[in-house]
C-alpha positions in Angstrom: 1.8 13.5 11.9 3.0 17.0 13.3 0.4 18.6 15.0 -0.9 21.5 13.2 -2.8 24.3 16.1 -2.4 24.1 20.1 -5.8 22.7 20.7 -6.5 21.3 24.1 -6.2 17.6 24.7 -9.2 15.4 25.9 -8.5 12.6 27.4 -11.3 9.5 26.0 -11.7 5.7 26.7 -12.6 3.4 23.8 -13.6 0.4 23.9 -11.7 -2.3 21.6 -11.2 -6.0 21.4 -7.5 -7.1 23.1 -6.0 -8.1 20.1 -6.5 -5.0 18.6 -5.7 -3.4 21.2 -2.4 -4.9 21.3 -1.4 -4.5 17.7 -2.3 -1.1 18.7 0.2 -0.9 21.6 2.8 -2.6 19.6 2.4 -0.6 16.3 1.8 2.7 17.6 4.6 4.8 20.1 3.5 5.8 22.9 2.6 9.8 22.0 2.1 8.7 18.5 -1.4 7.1 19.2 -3.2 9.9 19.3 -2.0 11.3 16.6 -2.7 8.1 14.7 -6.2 8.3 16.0 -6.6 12.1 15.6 -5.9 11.7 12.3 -8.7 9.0 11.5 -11.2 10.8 12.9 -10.4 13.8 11.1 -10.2 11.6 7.6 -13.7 9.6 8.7 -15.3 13.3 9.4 -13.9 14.6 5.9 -14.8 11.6 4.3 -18.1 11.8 5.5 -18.7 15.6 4.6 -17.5 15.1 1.1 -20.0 12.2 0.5 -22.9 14.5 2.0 -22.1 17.3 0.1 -22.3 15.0 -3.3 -25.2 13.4 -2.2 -26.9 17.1 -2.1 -25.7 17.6 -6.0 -27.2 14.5 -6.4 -30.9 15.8 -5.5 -29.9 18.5 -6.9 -29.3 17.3 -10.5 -32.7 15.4 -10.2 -34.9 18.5 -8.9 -33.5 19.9 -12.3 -33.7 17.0 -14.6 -37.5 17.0 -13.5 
């Protein structure tokens, strides 16, 4: 997952059971973790705009069916 724009990095703590936390470890790189997480959150946040967005048209289509 190249990275796309030279945003600035946060560092952040999360908070996960161990065992996923060690699939985690074993699965992902070092370096390629955030990535991998970048990349969900991004997804989750698109994911979540798209659904918002339909759910407008939604209300929408039933102001006008009215």
């Amino acid at each position: 997952m190249p990275k796309k724009n030279k945003e600035t990095s946060e560092r952040m703590v999360i908070k996960i059971p161990k065992t996923v936390a060690d699939y985690f470890r074993v699965t992902f790189p070092h370096g390629k973790r955030s990535d991998f997480v970048t990349q969900c959150v991004l997804d989750y946040k698109n994911k979540r705009e798209i659904e918002g967005m339909e759910e407008e048209l939604r209300k929408a289509g039933k102001k006008r069916q009215k």
